[in-house]
NUPA-650015 format. One record per residue (C-alpha): x, y, z; residue number from 1; residue in three letters. Coordinates in nm, 3 decimals. Example, Ala and Ser with C-alpha at 12.3 -4.5 7.8 and 13.67 -1.06 7.14 Angstrom:
<fizas>
{u 1.230 v -0.450 w 0.780 pos 1 code Ala}
{u 1.367 v -0.106 w 0.714 pos 2 code Ser}
</fizas>
This chain:
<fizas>
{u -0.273 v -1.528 w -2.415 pos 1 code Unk}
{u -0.532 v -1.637 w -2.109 pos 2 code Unk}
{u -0.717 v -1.374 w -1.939 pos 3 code Unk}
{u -0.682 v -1.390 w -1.606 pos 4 code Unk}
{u -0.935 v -1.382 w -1.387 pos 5 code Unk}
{u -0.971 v -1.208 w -1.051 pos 6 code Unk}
{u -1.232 v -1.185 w -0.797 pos 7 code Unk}
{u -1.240 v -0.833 w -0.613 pos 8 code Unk}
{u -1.289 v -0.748 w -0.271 pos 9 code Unk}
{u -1.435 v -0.361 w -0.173 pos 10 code Unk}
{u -1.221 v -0.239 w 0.114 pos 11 code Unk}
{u -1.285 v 0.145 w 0.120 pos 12 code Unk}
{u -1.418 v 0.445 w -0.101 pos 13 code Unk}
{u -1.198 v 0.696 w -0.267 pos 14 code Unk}
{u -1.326 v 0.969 w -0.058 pos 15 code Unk}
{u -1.175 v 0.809 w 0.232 pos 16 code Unk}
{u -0.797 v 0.825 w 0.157 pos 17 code Unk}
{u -0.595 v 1.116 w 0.190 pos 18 code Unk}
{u -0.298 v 1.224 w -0.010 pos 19 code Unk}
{u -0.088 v 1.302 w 0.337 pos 20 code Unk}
{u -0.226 v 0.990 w 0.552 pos 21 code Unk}
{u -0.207 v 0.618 w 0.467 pos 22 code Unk}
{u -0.519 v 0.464 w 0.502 pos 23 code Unk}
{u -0.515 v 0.067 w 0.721 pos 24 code Unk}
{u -0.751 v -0.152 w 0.557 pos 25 code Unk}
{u -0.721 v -0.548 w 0.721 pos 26 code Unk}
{u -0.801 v -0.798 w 0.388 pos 27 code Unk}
{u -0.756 v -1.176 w 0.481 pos 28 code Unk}
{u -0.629 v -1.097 w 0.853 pos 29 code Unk}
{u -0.331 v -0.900 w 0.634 pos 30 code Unk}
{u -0.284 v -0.564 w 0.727 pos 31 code Unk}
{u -0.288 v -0.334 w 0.375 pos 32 code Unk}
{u -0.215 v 0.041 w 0.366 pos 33 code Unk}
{u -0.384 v 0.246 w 0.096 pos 34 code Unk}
{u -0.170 v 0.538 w -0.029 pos 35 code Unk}
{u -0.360 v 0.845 w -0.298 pos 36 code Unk}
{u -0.062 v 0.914 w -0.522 pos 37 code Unk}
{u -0.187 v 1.174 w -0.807 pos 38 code Unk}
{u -0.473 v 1.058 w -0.866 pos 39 code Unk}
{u -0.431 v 0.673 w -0.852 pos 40 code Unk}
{u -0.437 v 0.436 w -0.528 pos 41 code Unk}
{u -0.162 v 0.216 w -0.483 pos 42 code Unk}
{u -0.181 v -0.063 w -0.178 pos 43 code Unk}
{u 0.108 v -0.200 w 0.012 pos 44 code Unk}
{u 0.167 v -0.436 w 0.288 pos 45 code Unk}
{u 0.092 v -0.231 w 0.595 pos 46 code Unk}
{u 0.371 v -0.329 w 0.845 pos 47 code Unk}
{u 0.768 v -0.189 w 0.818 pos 48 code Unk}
{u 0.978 v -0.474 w 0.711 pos 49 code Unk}
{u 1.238 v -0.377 w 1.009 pos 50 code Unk}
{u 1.041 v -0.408 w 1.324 pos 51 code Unk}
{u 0.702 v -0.468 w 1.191 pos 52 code Unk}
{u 0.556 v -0.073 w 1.344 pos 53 code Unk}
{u 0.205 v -0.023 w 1.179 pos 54 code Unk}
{u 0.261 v 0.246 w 0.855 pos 55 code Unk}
{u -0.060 v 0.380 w 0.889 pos 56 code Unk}
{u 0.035 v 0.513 w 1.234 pos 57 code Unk}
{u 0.350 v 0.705 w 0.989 pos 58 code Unk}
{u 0.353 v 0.972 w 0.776 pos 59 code Unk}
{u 0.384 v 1.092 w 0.403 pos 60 code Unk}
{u 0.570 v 1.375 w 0.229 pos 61 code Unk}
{u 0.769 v 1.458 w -0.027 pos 62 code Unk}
{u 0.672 v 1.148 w -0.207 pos 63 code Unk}
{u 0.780 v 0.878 w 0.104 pos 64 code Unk}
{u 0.611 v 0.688 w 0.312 pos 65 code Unk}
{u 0.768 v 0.760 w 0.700 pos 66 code Unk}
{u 0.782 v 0.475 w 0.948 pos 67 code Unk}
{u 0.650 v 0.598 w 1.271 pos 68 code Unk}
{u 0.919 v 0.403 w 1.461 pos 69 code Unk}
{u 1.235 v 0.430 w 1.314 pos 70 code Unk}
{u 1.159 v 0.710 w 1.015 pos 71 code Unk}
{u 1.278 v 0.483 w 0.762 pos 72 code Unk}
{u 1.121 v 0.596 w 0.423 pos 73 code Unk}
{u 0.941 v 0.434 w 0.158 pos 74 code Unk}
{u 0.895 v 0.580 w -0.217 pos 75 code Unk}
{u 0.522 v 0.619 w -0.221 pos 76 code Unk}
{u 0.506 v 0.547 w -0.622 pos 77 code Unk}
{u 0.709 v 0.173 w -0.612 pos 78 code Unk}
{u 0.743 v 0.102 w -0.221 pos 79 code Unk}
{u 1.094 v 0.118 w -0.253 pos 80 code Unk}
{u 1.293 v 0.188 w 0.034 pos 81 code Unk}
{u 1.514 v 0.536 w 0.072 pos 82 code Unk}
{u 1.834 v 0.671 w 0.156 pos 83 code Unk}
{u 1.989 v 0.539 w 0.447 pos 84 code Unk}
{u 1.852 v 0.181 w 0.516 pos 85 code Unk}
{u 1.879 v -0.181 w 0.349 pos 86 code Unk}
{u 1.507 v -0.249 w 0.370 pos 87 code Unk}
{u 1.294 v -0.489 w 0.121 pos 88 code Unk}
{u 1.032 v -0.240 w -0.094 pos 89 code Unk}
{u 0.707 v -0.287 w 0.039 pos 90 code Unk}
{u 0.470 v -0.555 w -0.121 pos 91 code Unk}
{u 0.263 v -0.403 w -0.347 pos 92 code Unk}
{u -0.099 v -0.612 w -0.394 pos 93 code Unk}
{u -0.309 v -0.523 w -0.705 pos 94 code Unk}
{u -0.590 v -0.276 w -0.672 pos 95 code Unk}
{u -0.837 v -0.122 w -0.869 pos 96 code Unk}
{u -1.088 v 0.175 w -0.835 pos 97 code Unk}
{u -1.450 v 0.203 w -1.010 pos 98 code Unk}
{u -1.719 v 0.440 w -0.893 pos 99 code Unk}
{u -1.538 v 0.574 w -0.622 pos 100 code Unk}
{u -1.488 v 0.221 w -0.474 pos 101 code Unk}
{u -1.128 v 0.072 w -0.425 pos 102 code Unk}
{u -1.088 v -0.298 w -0.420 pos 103 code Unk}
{u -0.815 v -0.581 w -0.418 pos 104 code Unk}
{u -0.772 v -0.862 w -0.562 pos 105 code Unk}
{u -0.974 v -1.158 w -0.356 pos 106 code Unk}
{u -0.716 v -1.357 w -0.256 pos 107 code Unk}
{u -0.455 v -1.059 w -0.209 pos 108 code Unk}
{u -0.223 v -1.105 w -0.549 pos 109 code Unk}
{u 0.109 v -0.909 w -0.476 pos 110 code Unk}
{u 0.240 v -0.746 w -0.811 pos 111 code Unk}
{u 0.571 v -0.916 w -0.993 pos 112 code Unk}
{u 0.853 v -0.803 w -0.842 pos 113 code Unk}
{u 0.694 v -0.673 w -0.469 pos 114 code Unk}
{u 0.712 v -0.963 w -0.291 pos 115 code Unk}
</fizas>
């Protein structure tokens, strides 16, 4: 089985993300939200697949991800959307975290099944 290989991009510290507030992060002129869930980071694309409203600009509890325009949710774990709407799950782009540092992939990879 080939390794594959993966160049990483730094794109914020640990200490900056919140567990109640996304944090924007623009990789590649993409907009990318950064999301502390436990004690992992996940990123996902950082516009609302219905009319495009910035998620950072939303909120986060009880495990969802709020759009700030139209309050459609999003499950903060696997970006899939809630009760209530027909909306695509979020893209999900692979991250990692080392020393405090998060980083995606360089060029953004979304994960199997996100995109």
């Amino acid at each position: 089985m080939k390794k594959e290989m993966r160049e990483w991009q730094k794109v914020a510290s640990v200490e900056d993300i919140t567990a109640d507030q996304p944090l924007e992060v623009i990789v590649e002129d993409t907009i990318v939200i950064l999301l502390k869930v436990g004690d992992a980071v996940k990123a996902y694309q950082g516009l609302c697949p219905h009319q495009f409203a910035r998620l950072s600009l939303g909120s986060i509890s009880k495990g969802s991800l709020h759009c700030p325009h139209h309050k459609a949710s999003f499950d903060i774990h696997d970006g899939t959307c809630g009760p209530g709407w027909q909306l695509p799950a979020l893209r999900e782009y692979h991250v990692r975290v080392e020393a405090g540092m998060v980083s995606l992939a360089h060029p953004l990879a979304v994960i199997s099944g996100h995109d």
